[in-house]
C-alpha positions, 0 to 999 in steps of 0.5 A, a space after each residue: 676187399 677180403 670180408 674178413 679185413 672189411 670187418 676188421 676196419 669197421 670193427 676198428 672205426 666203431 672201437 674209434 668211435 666209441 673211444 672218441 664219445 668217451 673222450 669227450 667226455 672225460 675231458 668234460 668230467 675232469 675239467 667240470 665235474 665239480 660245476 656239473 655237480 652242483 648244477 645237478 643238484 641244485 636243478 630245483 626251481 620247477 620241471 622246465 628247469 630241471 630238464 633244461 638243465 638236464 639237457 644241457 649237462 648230456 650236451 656238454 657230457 655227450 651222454 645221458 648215462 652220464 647224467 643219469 649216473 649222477 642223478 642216482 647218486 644225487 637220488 641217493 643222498 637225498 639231494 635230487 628228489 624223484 620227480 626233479 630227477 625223472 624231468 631232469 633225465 627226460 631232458 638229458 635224452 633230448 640233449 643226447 639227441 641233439 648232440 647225434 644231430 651235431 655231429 651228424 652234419 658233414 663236418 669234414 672241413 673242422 677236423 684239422 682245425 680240431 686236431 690243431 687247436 686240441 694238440 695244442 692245449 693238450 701239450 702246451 697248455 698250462 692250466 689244467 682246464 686248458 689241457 682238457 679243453 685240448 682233450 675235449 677238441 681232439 675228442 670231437 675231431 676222433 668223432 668226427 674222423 670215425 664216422 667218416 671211416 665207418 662209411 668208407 668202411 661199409 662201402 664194399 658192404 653194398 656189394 656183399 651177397 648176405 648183406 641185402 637178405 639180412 637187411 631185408 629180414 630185419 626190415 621185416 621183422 622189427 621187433 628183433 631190429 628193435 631188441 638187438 639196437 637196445 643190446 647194441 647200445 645196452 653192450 656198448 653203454 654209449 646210445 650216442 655212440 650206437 644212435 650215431 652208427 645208425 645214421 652213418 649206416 642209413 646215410 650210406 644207403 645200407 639200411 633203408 628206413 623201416 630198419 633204421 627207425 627200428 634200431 634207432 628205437 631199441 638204441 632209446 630203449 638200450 640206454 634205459 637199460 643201461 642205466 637200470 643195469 648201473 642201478 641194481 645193487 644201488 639205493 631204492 631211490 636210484 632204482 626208483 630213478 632207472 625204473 621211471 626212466 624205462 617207464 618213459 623212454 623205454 615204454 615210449 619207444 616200444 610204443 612209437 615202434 609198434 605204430 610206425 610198423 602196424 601203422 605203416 607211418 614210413 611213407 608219411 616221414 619227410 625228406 628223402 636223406 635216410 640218414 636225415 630222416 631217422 635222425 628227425 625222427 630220433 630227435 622228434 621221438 625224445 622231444 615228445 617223450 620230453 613233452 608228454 612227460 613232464 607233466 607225468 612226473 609228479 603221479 609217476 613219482 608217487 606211483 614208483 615210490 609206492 610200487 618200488 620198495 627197497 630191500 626189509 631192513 632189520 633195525 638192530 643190524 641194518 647194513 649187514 656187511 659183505 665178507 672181507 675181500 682180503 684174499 689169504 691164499 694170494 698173500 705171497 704173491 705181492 701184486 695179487 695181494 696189493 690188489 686184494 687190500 685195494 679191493 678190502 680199502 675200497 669196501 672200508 670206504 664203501 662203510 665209510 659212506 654209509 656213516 657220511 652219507 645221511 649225515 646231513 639227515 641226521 643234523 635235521 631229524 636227530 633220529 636215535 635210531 640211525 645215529 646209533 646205527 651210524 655208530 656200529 659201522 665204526 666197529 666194522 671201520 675198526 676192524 677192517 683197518 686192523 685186518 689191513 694192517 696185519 695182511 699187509 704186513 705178510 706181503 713179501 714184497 721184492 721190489 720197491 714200487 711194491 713197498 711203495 704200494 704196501 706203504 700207500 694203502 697202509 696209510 689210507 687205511 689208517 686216513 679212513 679210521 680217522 674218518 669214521 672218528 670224526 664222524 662218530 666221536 665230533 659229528 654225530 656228537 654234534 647231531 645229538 647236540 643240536 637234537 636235544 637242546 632244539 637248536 635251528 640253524 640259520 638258512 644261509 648256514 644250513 646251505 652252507 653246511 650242505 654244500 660242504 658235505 656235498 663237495 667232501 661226499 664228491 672229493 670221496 669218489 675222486 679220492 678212490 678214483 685216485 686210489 684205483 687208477 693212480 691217474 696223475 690228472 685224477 690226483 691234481 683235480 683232488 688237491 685242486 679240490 682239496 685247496 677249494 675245500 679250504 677257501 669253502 670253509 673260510 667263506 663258511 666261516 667269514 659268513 658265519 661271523 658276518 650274521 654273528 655281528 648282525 645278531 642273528 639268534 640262530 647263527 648265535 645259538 648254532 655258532 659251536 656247532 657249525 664251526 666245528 662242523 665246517 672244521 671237521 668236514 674240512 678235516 675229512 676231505 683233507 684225510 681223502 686228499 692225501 691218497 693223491 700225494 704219493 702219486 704227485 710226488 713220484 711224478 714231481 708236480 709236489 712241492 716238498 714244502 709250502 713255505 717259502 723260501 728264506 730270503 736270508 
C-alpha cells in the first residue's frame, strides 16, 4: 500500500477514535450532567468516597479531563474543597484507566448489536434520555470500530523500512517516547483515546514493550498537562487542583519511568500479550498512585494552598476588566459583527458570574468589602449592555436570519442587566440584612439555598452554551432545566412552611429572606432560560402557549 494512502487511513481511523471517545461522552453530559454535578459536589464524606465517586464519574465520562474540568469549577466556588478534589481527581485516573481495559477486550461480536440498538433510540426514541442513550451506544460501537481499523490499518507498517529503526531508537531512548506520549495526549486532550492507541499498536506487534510502557507513561503525564493547561487563567483554587494532580500523576509517572527503564523491571512484567501487558501496567501505575495518594492528600493541600498564590488583589478595584470586544472596524460586515457582540455578551456574562458566583459566601460572612466590590461590577454590566445595544443597532443587516440574530443578543443583553439588578438591588440587600440583624438559617435551609445557586450557577454555563453553539439538543436541556428550577423552589418553599409550622426559630427568623431569595434565584435562572426559546421556536419543539385549550 502506497505510504501516503497508509497514513491517510490511519490518520482517518485516529480521527475516529477520538470522535467516538468524545461522543461518548456527549451523550453522558447531555443526558446527566445535572446528576453528575451534583454528585461531584457532594462527594464529601471521606477520600475513599471521594475517589470512588471520582472513578465512577470518568467511567461513565470516558475521561478524566472531564471530571477534572468539573472539579475546577467545583474548586472555584467553593463547593469542592482542595483535598476532597485531589482524591476525587486520583480515582477519575483509575476509572479512565478502567474504561482503556474495557475496550481493549476484542469486542467485535457487540458492534452491531451497538449500531442497532443505538440507531434506534437515537432516531425513535421519545425521550430525551432515550436519544442520548442511542448516541452513547453508537459512540461505543465507533469505539470499538476505530480500534479494529487502526489495526488493520498498521498492518503493512510491519513491512515499512523506516518503521523498525524509529521503534528501536525511541525503545532506546525513552525519555523522548516519554515526552512525545505526553504531547500526543496533551494535543489530542483525550489520554483515553491515546492510551487506547498505544495498546492497539502494542497488540499489534508494532511496538515492543519498553516503548509501549514509555508512551503509555507520558500519555499519564499528557493528561495532567491537559488539565493545568485548562487552568491557566482560572481561579487559584483550580490552579491549586491542576498543580496537585501533576504533583501525583505526573510526578508519579516520571518516577515509574525511570525505575522500569535504570531498573530494567521489563523482564519481571507477566504475560506474553504486549498489548495486555502495558494495559496492566497502565491500570496497576493509576491503582498505586491512587493508593499511595490518598493519604497525601491532606499535607499535599496544605502544601499547594501555601506554595500556590493566586494574582495581588487591589481591594478598591479588585477585578480590573478586559477591553470591550466590540470590534468597530467589522460593524458593516453583519456576520463579523454578530459574532463581536456574541464575544462582548459572553464577557458581559463572565462579570455576571463574578457577582453570582461568591453569593452564597456573602450570605454567611456579610464581608462589607466583597459586597461592595459585587456592586461595582454592576456598573461595567450596565455599561456593556448599553454598548451592546448602540453597536447592534449599526449592523446593516440584509437578511432576515441576521436580524433574527441582532434581535436574540439584544435581547439577552437586556436578560443579563436584569440579573446584575437582581443581584444587587434584592440578594446583596438580603445579604446585608442577614449580616446586620445576626440572623442563621436552619440547615436544611441553608442546603436548600446552596443547591439553588448551584443549579442556576450550572444553568449559567448551559445557557451560553446556548447562546454560542444554538444546538437544539443543548436549548431543550435548559428549558428541562428551567421546569426543574420550578419544581426546586416549590419543594424549597413547601419545606420551608413545613419547619414554620413546627416552630422552628431559625426558619422563622430567616422566613423573608429565604423566600425572597429562592424567588430571585428562580427569577434569574428564568432570565438565563430564555436565550434557548428562539432556537426551539424555529425548529418547532415551542409551544406558542401554556394554556390549554378552551373546551368551548
Amino acid at each position: 500500500m502506497n505510504l501516503y494512502l497508509l497514513l491517510l487511513h490511519l490518520g482517518g481511523a485516529i480521527a475516529l477514535l477520538l470522535f467516538a471517545v468524545r461522543m461518548v461522552r456527549t451523550g453522558v453530559e447531555r443526558s446527566q450532567e445535572p446528576a453528575l454535578r451534583r454528585l461531584l459536589r457532594d462527594s464529601k464524606g471521606g477520600r475513599l468516597r471521594a475517589a470512588g465517586v471520582g472513578a465512577g464519574v470518568a467511567v461513565l465520562l470516558q475521561s478524566s479531563t472531564a471530571v477534572g474540568v468539573l472539579a475546577q469549577g467545583f474548586a472555584t466556588t467553593g463547593a469542592l474543597s482542595l483535598e476532597t478534589g485531589l482524591a476525587l481527581m486520583l480515582g477519575a485516573y483509575l476509572g479512565s484507566a478502567l474504561v482503556v481495559l474495557v475496550l481493549s477486550f476484542d469486542l467485535g461480536l457487540l458492534v452491531p448489536v451497538l449500531l442497532i440498538l443505538g440507531a434506534l433510540l437515537f432516531l425513535k426514541g421519545s425521550a430525551r434520555e432515550h436519544r442520548q442513550l442511542g448516541r452513547i451506544l453508537i459512540g461505543v460501537a465507533l469505539t470499538l470500530i476505530s480500534l479494529e481499523m487502526i489495526g488493520e490499518a498498521t498492518e503493512p507498517l510491519r513491512d515499512a523500512g523506516a518503521l523498525p529503526q524509529i521503534v528501536a531508537y525511541l525503545a532506546g531512548d525513552f525519555v523522548s517516547a516519554f515526552l512525545i506520549g505526553a504531547a500526543f495526549t496533551w494535543l489530542v486532550h483525550s489520554s483515553v483515546g491515546s492510551t487506547l492507541l498505544i495498546v492497539t499498536l502494542c497488540a499489534r506487534g508494532l511496538v515492543p514493550l519498553e516503548l509501549g510502557v514509555s508512551l503509555m507513561l507520558g500519555a499519564n503525564l499528557g493528561g495532567t498537562l491537559t488539565a493545568f493547561g485548562l487552568s491557566r487563567f482560572g481561579s487559584p483554587a483550580a490552579r491549586r487542583l491542576a498543580v496537585g494532580q501533576i504533583g501525583f500523576r505526573g510526578l508519579a509517572a516520571l518516577l515509574a519511568l525511570l525505575a522500569f527503564h535504570l531498573l530494567q523491571l521489563e523482564a519481571m512484567v507477566p504475560g506474553h500479550a504486549v498489548g495486555l501487558q502495558v494495559i496492566g501496567l497502565h491500570v496497576g501505575f493509576n491503582l498505586v498512585v491512587l493508593l499511595v495518594g490518598l493519604p497525601l492528600c491532606g499535607a499535599a493541600a496544605r502544601w499547594l494552598e501555601r506554595f500556590v498564590k493566586g494574582a495581588p488583589v487591589d481591594a478598591l478595584n479588585p477585578l480590573p476588566e478586559a477591553p470591550s470586544c466590540l470590534d468597530q472596524a467589522v460593524v458593516g460586515v453583519p456576520a463579523l459583527a454578530l459574532a463581536s457582540a456574541t464575544r462582548e455578551l459572553l464577557r458581559m456574562a463572565e462579570i455576571i458570574e463574578r457577582m453570582l458566583q461568591p453569593l452564597m459566601e456573602l450570605y454567611e460572612t456579610g464581608d462589607v468589602d466583597k459586597i461592595r466590590q459585587a456592586r461595582r461590577l454592576e456598573a461595567a454590566v450596565d455599561q456593556a449592555q448599553s454598548e451592546i445595544k448602540l453597536y447592534l443597532a449599526k449592523i446593516d443587516y440584509t437578511r432576515e436570519d441576521e436580524a433574527q440574530r441582532v434581535q436574540e443578543l439584544s435581547s439577552f443583553a437586556i436578560n443579563l442587566e436584569y440579573v446584575g439588578d437582581a443581584i444587587t438591588k434584592t440578594l446583596l440587600k438580603l445579604a446585608e440584612t442577614r449580616r446586620d440583624q445576626k440572623l442563621s438559617f436552619s440547615p436544611e435551609g441553608w442546603r436548600e439555598l446552596n443547591e439553588l445557586h448551584h443549579r442556576v450557577m450550572t444553568n449559567m454555563q448551559l445557557a451560553l452554551n446556548v447562546l454560542v453553539s444554538k444546538d437544539r439538543e443543548s436549548a431543550r436541556q435548559l428549558l428541562a432545566e428551567k421546569d426543574a428550577m420550578r419544581s426546586a423552589e416549590r419543594e424549597s418553599y413547601r419545606q420551608h412552611l413545613g419547619r414554620l409550622r413546627t416552630g422552628a426559630a431559625q426558619s422563622i427568623e430567616t422566613s423573608n429572606i429565604h423566600l425572597e431569595t429562592v424567588r430571585a434565584l428562580k427569577t434569574i435562572n428564568s432570565l438565563f432560560a430564555s436565550v434557548a426559546y428562539p432556537i426551539l421556536s424555529e425548529t418547532g419543539d415551542l409551544l406558542d402557549s401554556r394554556l390549554a385549550k378552551d373546551p368551548g
